[in-house]
C-alpha positions as CSV (number, residue, x, y, z in Angstrom):
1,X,35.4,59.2,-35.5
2,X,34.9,62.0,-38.1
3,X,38.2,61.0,-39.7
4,X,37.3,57.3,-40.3
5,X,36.2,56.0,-43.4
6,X,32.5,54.8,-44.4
7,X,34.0,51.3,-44.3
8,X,36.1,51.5,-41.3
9,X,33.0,53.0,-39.4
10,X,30.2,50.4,-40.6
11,X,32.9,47.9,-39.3
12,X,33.3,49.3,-35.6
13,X,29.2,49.7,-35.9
14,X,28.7,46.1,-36.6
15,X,31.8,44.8,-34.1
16,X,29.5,46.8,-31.4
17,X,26.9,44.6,-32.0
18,X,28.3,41.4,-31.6
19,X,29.8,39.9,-28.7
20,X,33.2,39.9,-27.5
21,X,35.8,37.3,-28.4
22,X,36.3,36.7,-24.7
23,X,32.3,35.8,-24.4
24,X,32.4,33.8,-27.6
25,X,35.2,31.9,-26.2
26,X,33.4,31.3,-22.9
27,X,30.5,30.1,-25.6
28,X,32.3,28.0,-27.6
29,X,33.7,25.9,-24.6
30,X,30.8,25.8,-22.5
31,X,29.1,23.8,-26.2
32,X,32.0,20.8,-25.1
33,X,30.5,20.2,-21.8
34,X,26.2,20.7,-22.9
35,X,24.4,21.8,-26.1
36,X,24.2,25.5,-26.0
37,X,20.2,27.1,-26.5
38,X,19.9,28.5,-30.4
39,X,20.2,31.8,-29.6
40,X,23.7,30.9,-28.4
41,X,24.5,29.0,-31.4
42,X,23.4,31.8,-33.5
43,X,25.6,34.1,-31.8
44,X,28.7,32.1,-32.1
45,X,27.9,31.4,-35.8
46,X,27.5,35.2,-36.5
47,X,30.9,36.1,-34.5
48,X,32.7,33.5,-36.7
49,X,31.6,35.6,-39.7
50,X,33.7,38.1,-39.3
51,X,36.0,36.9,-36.6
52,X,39.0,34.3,-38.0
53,X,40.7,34.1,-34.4
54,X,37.5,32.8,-32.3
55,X,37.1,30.0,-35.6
56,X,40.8,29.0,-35.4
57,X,40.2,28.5,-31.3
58,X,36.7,26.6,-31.6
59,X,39.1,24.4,-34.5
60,X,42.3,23.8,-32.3
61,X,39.7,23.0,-28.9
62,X,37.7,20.3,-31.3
63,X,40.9,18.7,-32.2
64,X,41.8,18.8,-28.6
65,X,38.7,17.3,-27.2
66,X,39.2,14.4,-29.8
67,X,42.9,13.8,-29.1
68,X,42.3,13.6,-26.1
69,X,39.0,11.6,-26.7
70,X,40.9,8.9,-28.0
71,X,44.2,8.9,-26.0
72,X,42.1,9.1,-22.6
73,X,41.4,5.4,-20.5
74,X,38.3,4.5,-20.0
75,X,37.4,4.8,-16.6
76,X,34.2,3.6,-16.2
77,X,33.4,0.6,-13.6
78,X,32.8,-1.7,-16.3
79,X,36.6,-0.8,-18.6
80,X,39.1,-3.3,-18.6
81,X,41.8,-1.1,-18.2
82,X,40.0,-0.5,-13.9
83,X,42.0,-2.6,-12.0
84,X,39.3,-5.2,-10.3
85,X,40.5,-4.2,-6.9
86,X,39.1,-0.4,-7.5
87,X,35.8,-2.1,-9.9
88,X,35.0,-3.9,-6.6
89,X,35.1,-0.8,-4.8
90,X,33.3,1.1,-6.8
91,X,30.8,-1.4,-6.9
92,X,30.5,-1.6,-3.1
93,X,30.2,2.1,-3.0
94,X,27.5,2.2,-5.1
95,X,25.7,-0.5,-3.2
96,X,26.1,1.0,0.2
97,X,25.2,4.1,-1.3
98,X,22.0,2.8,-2.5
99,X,20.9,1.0,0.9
């Protein structure tokens, strides 16, 4: 550590501080599935100050989540594209569940 620059060693001392890439990535999909608390948000905001790869992989997983958004059937027991047979189903599940 004596031979590193000022500059190279005020950037190890901040990369110490923040999380990893691997926990910010863990963050980052974890936020598709439930909001994350603030201090998580602050975290992942910080990290994507100085990290380019974990912005690029938070970028490429939003555009995955809406392609696949868009291009995914609606599967819900009221969608037209349920065939009736498995609506009815559903629906008697639901009932007997319910009794």
């Amino acid at each position: 550590m004596a031979n590193l620059s000022p500059t190279r060693r005020i950037s190890l001392w901040i990369s110490s501080l923040l999380p990893s890439c691997e926990d910010v990535a863990r963050l980052v999909s974890d936020s598709h599935e439930r909001p994350l608390g603030w201090q998580h948000r602050v975290t992942v905001r910080v990290h994507f100050a100085v990290c380019i790869w974990c912005r690029r992989y938070a970028r490429q997983l939003r555009l995955l989540s809406e392609v696949l958004r868009r291009h995914t059937p609606d599967t819900s027991p009221d969608s037209p594209h349920l065939p009736e047979a498995a609506r009815e189903r559903l629906k008697q599940a639901v009932r007997g569940a319910q009794e």
